[in-house]
C-alpha positions in Angstrom: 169.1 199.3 330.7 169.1 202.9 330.1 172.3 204.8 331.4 171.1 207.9 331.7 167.6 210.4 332.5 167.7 211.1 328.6 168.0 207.8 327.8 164.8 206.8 330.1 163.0 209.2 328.6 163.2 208.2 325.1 162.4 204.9 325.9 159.5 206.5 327.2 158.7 208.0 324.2 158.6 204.8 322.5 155.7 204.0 324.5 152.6 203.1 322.4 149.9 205.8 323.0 146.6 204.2 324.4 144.7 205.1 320.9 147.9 203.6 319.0 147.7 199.7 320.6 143.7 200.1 320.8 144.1 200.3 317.2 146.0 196.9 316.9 144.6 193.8 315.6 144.3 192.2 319.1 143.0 195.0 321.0 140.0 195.2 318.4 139.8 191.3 318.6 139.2 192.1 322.5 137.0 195.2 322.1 134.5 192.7 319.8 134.1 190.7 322.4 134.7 192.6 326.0 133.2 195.9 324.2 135.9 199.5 323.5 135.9 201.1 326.9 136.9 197.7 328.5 139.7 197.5 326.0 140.9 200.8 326.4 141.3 199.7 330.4 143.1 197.3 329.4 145.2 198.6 327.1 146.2 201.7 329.6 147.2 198.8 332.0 149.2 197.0 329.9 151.3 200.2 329.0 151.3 201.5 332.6 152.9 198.3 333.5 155.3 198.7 331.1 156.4 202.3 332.2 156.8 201.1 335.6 159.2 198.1 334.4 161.5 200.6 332.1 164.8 201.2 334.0 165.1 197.5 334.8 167.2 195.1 332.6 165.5 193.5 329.6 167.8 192.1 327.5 166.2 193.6 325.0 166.3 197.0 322.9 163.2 199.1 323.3 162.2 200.6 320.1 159.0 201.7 319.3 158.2 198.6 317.0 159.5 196.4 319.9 157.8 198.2 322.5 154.0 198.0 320.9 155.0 194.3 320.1 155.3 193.7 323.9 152.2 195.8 324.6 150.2 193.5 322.4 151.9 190.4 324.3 151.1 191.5 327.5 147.2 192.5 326.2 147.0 189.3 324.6 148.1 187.6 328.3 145.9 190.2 330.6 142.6 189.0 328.0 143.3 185.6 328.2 144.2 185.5 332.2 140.4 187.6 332.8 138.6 185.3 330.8 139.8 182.1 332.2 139.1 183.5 335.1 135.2 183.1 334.6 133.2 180.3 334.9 134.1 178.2 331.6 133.6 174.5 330.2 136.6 172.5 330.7 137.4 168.8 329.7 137.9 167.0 333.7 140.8 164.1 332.7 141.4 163.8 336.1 139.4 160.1 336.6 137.7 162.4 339.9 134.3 161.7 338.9 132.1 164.2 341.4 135.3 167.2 341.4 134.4 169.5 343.7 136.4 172.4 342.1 135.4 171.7 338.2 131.3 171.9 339.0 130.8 168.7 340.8 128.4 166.6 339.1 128.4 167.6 335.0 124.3 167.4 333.8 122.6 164.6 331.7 122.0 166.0 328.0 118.0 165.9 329.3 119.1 167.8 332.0 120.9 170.3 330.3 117.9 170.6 327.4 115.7 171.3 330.2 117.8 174.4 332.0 118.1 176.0 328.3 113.5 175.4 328.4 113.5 177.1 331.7 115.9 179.8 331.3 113.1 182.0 329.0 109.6 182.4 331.0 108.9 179.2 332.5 105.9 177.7 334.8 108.2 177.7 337.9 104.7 179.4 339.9 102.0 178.8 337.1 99.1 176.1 337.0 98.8 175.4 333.2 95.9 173.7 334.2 94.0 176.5 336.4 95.9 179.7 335.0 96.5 180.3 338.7 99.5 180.8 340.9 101.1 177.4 341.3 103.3 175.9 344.0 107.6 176.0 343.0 109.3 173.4 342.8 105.9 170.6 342.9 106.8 168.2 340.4 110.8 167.8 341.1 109.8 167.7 344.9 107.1 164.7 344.2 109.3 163.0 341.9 111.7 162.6 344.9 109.1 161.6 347.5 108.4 159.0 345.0 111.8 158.0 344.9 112.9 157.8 348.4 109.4 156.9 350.1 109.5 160.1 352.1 105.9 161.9 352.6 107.1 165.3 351.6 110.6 166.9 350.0 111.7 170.2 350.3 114.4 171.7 347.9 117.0 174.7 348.9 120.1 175.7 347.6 122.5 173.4 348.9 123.0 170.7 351.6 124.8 172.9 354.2 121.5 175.2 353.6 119.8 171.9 354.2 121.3 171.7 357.5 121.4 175.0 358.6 117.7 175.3 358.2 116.5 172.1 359.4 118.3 172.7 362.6 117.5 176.0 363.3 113.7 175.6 362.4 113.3 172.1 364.9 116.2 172.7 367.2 116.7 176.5 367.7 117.3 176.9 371.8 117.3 173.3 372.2 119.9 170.6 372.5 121.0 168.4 369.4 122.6 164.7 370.8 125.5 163.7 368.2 128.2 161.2 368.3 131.7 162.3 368.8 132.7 160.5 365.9 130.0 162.8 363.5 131.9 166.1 364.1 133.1 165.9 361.2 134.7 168.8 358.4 133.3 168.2 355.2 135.4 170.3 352.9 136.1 174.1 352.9 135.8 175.1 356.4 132.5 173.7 356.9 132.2 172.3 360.0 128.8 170.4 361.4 129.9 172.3 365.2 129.6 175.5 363.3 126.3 174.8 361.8 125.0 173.8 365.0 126.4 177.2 367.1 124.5 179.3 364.2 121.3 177.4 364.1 121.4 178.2 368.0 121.2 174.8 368.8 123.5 173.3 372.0 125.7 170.6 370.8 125.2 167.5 373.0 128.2 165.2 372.5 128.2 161.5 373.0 130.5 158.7 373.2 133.6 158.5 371.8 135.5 159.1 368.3 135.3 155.6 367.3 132.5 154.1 369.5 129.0 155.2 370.8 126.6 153.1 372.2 122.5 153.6 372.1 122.9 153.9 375.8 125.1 157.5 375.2 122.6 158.7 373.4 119.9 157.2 375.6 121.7 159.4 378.6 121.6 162.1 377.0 118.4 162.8 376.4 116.6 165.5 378.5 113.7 168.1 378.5 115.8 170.2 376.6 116.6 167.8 373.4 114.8 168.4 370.8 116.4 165.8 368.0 119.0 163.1 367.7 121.4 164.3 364.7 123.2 161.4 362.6 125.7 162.5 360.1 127.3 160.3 357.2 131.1 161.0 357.3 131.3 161.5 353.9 134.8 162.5 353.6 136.4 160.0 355.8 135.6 156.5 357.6 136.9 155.3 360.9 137.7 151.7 360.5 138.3 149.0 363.1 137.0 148.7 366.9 134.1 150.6 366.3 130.8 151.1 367.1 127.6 153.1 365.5 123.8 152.3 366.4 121.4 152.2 363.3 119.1 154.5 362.0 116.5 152.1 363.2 117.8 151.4 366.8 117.8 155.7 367.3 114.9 156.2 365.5 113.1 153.4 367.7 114.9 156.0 370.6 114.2 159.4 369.4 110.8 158.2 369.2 110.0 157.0 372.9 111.4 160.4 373.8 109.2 162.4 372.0 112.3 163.5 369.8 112.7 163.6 366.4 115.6 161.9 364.5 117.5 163.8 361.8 119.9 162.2 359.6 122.0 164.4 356.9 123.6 161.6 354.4 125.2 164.2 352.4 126.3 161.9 349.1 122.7 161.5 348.2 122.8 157.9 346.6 119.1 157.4 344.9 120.0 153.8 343.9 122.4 151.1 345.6 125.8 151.5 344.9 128.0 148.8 346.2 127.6 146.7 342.8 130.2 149.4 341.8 132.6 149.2 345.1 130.6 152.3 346.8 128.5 150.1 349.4 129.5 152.0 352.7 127.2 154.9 351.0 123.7 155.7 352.6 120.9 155.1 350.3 118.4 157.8 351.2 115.2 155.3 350.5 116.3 153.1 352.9 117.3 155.9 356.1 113.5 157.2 355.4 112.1 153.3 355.9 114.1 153.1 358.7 112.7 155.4 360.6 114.3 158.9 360.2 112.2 161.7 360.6 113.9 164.0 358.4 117.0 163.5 355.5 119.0 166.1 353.8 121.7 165.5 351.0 122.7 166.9 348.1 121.4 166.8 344.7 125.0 167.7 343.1 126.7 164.2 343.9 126.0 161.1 343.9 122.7 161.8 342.8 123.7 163.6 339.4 121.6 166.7 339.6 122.3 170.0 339.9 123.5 172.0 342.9 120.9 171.5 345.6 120.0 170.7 349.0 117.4 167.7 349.3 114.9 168.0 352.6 112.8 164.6 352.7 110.9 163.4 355.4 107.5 164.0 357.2 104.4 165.9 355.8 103.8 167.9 359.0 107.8 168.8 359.3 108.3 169.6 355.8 105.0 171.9 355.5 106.7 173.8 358.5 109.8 174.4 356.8 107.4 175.2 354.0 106.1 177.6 355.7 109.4 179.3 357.9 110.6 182.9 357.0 114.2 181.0 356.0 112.9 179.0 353.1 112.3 181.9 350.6 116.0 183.0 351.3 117.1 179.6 350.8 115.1 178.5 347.9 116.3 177.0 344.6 115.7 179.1 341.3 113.9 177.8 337.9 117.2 176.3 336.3 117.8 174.2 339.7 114.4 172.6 339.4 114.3 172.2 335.6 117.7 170.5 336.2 116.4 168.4 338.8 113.3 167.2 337.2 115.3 165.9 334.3 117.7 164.4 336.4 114.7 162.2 338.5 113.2 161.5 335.5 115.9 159.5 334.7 116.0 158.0 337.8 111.9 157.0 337.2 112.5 155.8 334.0 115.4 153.4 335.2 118.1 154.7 332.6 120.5 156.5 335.0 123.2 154.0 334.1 123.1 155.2 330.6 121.7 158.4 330.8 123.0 160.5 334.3 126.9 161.1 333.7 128.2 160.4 337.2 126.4 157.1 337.7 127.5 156.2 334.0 130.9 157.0 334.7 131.1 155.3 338.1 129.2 152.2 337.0 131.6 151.7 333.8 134.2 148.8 334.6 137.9 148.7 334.2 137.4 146.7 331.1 134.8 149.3 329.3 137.8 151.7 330.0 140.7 149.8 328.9 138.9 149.5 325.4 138.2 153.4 325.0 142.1 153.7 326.0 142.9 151.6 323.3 140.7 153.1 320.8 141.4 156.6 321.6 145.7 155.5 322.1 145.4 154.4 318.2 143.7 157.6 317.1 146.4 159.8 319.2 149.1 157.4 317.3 148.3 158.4 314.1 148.0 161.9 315.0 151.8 161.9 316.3 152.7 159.9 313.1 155.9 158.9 315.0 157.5 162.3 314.6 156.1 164.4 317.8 158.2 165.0 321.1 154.5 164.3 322.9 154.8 160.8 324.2 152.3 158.5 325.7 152.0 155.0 327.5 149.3 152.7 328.7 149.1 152.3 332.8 146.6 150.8 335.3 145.4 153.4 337.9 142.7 154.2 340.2 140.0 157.0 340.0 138.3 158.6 342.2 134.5 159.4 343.5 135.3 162.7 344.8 133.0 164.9 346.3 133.1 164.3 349.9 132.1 160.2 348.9 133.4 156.8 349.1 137.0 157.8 350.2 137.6 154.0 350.4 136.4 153.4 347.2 138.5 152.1 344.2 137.7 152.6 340.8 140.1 150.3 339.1 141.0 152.5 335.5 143.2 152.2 332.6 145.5 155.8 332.3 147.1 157.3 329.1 150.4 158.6 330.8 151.7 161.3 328.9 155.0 162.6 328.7 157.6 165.5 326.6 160.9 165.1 325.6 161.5 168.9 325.6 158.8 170.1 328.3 158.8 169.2 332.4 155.4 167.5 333.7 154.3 170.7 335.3 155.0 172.8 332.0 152.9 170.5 329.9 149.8 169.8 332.3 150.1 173.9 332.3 149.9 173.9 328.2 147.0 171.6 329.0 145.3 174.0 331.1 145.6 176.9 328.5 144.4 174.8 326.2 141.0 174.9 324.0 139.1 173.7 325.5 141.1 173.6 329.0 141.9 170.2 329.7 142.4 169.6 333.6 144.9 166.6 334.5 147.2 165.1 337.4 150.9 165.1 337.3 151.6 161.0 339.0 155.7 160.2 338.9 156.4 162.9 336.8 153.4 161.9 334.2 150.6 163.6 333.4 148.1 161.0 333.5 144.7 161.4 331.7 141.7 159.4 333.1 139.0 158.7 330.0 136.5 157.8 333.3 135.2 161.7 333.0 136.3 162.1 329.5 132.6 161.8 328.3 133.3 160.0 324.3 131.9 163.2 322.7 135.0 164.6 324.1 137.6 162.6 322.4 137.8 164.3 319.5 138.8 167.9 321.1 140.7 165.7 323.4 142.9 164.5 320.3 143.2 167.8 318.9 144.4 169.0 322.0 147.3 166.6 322.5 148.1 167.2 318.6 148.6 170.9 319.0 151.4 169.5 321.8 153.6 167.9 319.4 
């Protein structure tokens, strides 16, 4: 620490100039890629930090060599810390198959082939066939009709959207009957009550957190109503003395009344999923024969697709949503529906079990897993060679759906449970982060445990090269 004002301002002295570490090896590694004025930013905030730490103990003596070394350090740390900031690919070995925080659901190959076709000029409103203005969205829309027996789909940005606009377009002024049980929070800060207050529609509640009876619902109706609104619970389940009419019993209601009956399912299940211990979820085919007049749910979970919000139901309601002042702020752009399309087509073509990665992943059995674990923990063995601190060991575990869905749900999995003779749990799952690619994992009893579930198999390879630069 210097002694003395003198003292300080050598140190200061030492400084690297701006044009001194710009000419570095790393700043003009940076400047390639984030362009010179960018790096010149930088590189006055790296030595503007360091000014303002010079008086405090370091440890360390601050020559001019020493000094630009730690001004390259820091640049090197600043670069790194902006970029991985941005939206970047990552490798998800968490066994969470629909993670809400890494992208939700990752895109079939098709899928992903189809958004780099669109992304150029596309047909998103052109008749190939007429050379005329054509309608957005038409063929992803009637490949869902055709899928869940709805007369008409709608697509917006997202199922909240979905909401939002369904209930302010048939329920604006009115009042909206829901069970107590439905109020439900699906995940950061959105709340159904919310939606409801700025849709300016009057909440109506019924029955009780566990139970409601047709007859609540049946008492509640008056000349103000204007829907019944069932909501899936995604995120959680109330289990025990309970009580929930069906779609059928309040559609056979809403009906008699005049009312219409609107059911948001969320997950967006296209195919039955209980062979694969997800039964409790909604399959959107079967709320449409059931009598709902309207279903929204997302296109970025269960289904596989991309981020979307999924409005089937009725001709004559959907061609007034077509036509409300909302939908063209709400809308879906040309990668959405390119993404989408793929994804149905799948779906059509009855290959979503091989094809669409979240149904693959949830559909693959503890067995499947066990035998990529022991593939993959022979490869990683040869690449330690016996001599690496990295560590490993085989352990049963459970994934996860994620994504608001199936919180009951147990995916029985097969984990690789790493460990570090020299490094903590939290210090190597942070190594793992910083890696490249970034690999994204879960400390369990002081383990990071990797989950090959979302580990797709083209990802093994970086995976291994990952855990080899560990040793």
């Amino acid at each position: 620490m210097p002694s003395s004002v003198k003292e300080t301002n050598s140190i200061m002295r030492n400084l690297p100039s701006v044009d001194e570490l710009l000419r570095s090896s790393i700043a003009q590694d940076i400047a390639g890629s984030a362009g010179e004025r960018h790096a010149a930013t930088l590189c006055r905030g790296v030595i503007e930090q360091i000014r303002l730490e010079i008086g405090k103990p370091s440890g360390k003596e601050d020559t001019k060599d020493s000094l630009l070394a730690l001004s390259e350090q820091r640049l090197a740390s600043e670069w790194q810390t902006e970029r991985l900031s941005g939206v970047s690919r990552v490798i998800n070995a968490t066994g969470v198959v629909i993670h809400t925080n890494l992208g939700r659901a990752p895109l079939s190959e098709n899928a992903r082939r189809a958004v780099t076709d669109a992304s150029g000029y596309c047909t998103l409103e052109y008749d190939i066939q007429t050379g005329k203005r054509g309608r957005r969205g038409r063929r992803a829309e009637s490949l869902l009709a055709e899928l869940t027996g709805a007369e008409d789909v709608l697509i917006v940005n997202n199922c909240a959207a979905a909401a939002f606009f369904v209930l302010t377009a048939f329920a604006s002024g009115g009042e909206v009957v829901i069970s107590r049980g439905e109020l439900v929070e699906i995940g950061g800060d959105f709340r159904v009550p919310d939606v409801l207050k700025q849709s300016r529609a009057k909440l109506h509640e019924v029955g009780t957190t566990n139970r409601t009876k047709i007859a609540d619902y049946q008492e509640a109706i008056n000349a103000k109503t204007r829907l019944i609104l069932r909501v899936h619970p995604s995120n959680y389940r109330i289990v025990g003395f309970t009580a929930m009419p069906n779609v059928g019993e309040l559609a056979e209601l809403a009906h008699s009344k005049g009312i219409l009956l609107y059911e948001d399912i969320g997950s967006g299940a296209l195919v039955d999923m209980s062979e694969f211990g997800l039964g409790d979820e909604p399959v959107v085919a079967r709320s449409i024969a059931d009598g709902a007049d309207i279903v929204t749910f997302s296109g970025d979970k269960l289904l596989g697709g991309p981020q979307s919000g999924i409005i089937a139901g009725k001709s004559e309601l959907i061609a007034r949503l077509r036509k409300h002042p909302l939908y063209r702020a709400l809308r879906v752009d040309k990668l959405a529906y390119a993404a989408l399309e793929a994804t149905l087509d799948a779906y059509r073509r009855e290959a979503v079990l091989d094809e669409v990665p979240v149904l693959k992943m949830l559909s693959m059995s503890k067995d499947e897993i066990a035998k990529r674990v022991e593939r993959f923990a022979k490869q990683l063995e040869e690449k330690l060679n016996g001599i690496s601190d990295l560590k490993f060991e085989i352990l049963d575990g459970v994934s996860a759906v994620g994504g608001g869905a199936a919180p009951n749900a147990e995916l029985h999995t097969t984990l690789i449970a790493l460990s570090h003779r020299k490094l903590k749990p939290q210090r190597l799952e942070q190594l793992l982060r910083k890696a490249d690619p970034p690999v994204i994992a879960r400390i369990v009893d002081d383990k990071v445990m990797i989950d090959l579930r979302t580990v797709s198999d083209s990802e093994e390879t970086q995976l291994l090269k990952v855990f080899n630069e560990l040793r």
